[in-house]
Backbone bond lengths (Angstrom), bond angles and torsions (degrees), N, CA, C in turn:
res aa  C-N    CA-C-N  psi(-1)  N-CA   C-N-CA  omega(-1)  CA-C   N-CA-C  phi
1 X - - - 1.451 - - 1.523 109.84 -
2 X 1.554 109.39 -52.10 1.618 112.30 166.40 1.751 115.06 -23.10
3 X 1.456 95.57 -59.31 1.907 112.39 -147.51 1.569 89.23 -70.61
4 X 1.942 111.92 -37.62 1.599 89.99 -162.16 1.667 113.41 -90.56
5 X 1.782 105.81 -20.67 1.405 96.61 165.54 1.622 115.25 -117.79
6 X 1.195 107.41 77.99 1.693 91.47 -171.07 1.617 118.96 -59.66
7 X 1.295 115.69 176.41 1.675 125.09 -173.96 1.678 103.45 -66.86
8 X 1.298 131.98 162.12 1.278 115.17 175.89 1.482 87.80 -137.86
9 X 1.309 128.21 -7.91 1.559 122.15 179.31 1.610 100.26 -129.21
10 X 1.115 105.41 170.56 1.632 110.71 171.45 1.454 108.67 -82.52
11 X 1.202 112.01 -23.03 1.805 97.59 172.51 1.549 127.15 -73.12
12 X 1.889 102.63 -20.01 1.142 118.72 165.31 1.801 118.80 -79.42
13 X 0.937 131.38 -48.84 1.300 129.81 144.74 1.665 134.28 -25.57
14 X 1.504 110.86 -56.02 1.305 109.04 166.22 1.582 110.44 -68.57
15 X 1.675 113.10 -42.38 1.806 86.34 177.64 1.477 123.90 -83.74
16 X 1.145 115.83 1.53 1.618 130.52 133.53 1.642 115.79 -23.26
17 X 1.162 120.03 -76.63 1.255 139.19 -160.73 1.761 93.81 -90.32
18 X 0.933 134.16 -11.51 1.389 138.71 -165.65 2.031 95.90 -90.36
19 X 1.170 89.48 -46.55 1.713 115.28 179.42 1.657 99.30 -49.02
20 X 1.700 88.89 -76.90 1.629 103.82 -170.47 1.545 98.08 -41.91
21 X 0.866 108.87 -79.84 1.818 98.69 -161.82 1.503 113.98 -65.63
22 X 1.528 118.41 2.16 1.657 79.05 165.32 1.746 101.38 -96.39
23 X 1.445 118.04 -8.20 1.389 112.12 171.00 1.384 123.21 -31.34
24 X 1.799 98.88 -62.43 1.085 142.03 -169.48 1.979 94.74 -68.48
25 X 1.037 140.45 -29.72 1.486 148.44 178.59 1.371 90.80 -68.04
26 X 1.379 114.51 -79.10 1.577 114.95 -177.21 1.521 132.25 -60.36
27 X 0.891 128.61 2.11 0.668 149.80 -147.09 1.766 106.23 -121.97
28 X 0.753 115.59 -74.33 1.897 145.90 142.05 2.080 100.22 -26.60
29 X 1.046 115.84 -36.49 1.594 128.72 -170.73 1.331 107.66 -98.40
30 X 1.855 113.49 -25.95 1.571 98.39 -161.06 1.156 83.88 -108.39
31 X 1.587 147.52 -54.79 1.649 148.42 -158.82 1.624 102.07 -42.68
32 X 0.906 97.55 139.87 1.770 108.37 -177.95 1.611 101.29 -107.91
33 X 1.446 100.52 151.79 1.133 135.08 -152.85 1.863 127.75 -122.00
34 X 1.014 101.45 85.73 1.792 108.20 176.17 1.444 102.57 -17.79
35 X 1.552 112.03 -67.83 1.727 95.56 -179.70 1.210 116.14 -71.73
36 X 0.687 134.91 25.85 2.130 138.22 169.26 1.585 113.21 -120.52
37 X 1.720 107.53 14.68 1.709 118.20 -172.26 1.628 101.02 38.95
38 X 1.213 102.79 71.43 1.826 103.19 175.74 1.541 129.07 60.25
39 X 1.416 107.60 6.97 1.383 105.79 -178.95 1.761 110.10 -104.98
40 X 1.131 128.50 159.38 1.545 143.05 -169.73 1.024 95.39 -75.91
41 X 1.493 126.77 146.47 1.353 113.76 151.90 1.683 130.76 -51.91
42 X 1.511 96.27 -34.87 1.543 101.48 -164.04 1.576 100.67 -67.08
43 X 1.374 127.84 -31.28 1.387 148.21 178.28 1.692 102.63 -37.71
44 X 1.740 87.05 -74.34 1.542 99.42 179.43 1.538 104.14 -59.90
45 X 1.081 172.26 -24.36 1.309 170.18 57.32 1.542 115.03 75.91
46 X 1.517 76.02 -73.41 1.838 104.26 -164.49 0.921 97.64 -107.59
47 X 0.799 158.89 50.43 2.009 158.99 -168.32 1.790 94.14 -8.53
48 X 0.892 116.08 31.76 1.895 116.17 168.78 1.342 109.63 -134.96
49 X 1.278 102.81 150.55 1.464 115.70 -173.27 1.420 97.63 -79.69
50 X 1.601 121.93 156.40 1.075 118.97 -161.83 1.743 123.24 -119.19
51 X 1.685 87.72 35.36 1.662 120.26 175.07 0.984 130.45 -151.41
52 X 1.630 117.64 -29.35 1.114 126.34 141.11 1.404 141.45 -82.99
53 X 1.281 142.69 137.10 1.599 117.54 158.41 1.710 151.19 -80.57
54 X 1.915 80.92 69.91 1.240 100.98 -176.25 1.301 129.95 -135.31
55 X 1.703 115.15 135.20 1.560 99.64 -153.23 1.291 100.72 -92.78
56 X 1.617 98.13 148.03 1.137 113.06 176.15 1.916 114.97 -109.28
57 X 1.031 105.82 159.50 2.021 125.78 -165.52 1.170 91.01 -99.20
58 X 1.320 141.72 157.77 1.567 151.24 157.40 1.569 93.66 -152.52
59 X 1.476 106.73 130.47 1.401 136.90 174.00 1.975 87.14 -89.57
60 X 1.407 121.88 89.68 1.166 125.42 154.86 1.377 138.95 -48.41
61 X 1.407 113.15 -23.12 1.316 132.97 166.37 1.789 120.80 -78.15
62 X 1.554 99.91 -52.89 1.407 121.84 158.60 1.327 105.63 -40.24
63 X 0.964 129.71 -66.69 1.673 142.71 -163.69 1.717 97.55 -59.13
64 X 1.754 126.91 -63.19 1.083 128.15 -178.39 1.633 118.07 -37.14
65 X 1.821 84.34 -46.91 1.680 97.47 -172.91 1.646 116.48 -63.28
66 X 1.318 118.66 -31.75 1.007 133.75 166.23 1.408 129.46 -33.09
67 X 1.928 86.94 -72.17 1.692 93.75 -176.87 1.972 106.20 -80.37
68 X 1.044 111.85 1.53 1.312 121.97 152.61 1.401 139.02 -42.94
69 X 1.282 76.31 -73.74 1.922 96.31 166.48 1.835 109.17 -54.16
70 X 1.311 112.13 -55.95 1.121 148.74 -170.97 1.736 102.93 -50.58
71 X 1.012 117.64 -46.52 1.291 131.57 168.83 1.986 108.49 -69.34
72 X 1.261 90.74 -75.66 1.870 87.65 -178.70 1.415 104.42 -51.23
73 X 1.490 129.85 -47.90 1.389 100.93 164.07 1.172 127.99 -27.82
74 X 1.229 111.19 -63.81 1.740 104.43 -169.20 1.401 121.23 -77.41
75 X 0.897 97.87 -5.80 1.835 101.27 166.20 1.157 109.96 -103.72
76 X 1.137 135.35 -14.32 1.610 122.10 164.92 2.023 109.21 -69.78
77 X 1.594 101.42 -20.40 1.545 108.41 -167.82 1.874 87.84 -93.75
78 X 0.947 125.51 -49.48 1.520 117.08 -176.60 1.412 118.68 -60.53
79 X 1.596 115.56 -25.78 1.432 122.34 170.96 1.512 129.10 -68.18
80 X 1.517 79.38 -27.18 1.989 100.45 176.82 1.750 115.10 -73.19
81 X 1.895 80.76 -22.60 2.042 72.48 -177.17 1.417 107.66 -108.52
82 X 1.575 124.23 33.26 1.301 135.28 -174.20 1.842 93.22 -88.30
83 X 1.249 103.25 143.49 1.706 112.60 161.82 1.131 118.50 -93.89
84 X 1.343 148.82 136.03 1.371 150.76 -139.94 2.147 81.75 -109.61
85 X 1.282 121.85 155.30 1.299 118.61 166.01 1.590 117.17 -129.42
């Protein structure tokens, strides 16, 4: 969109870039997340889904425990492929 209409003023440019990042905001808020067991951040946030208007519950503790596990997993698997010296 840049290349075929570029900015021709600076007021057009900054709301250019004003665009891009809140895309990039929402965007960042709505994608769901392995450590959040499939939920958005913005979800867990806002207790609403962040396309529909519907609220959503998050077990906050559940979720911790999650990316918990989720973590020592992978360090129990990265430790395994360590070479002893």
């Amino acid at each position: 969109l840049c290349e075929l209409y570029p900015p021709t003023t600076q007021v057009e440019a900054d709301a250019l870039v004003d665009r891009a990042l809140a895309t990039a905001m929402h965007a960042t808020r709505a994608a769901s997340s392995l450590a959040l067991k499939g939920h958005s951040p913005g979800s867990v946030v806002f207790g609403r889904d962040m396309h529909l208007d519907i609220p959503i519950i998050a077990d906050i503790i559940a979720l911790q425990e999650h990316r918990q596990a989720l973590t020592d997993k992978r360090l129990l698997r990265n430790n395994r492929n360590r070479r002893p010296f």
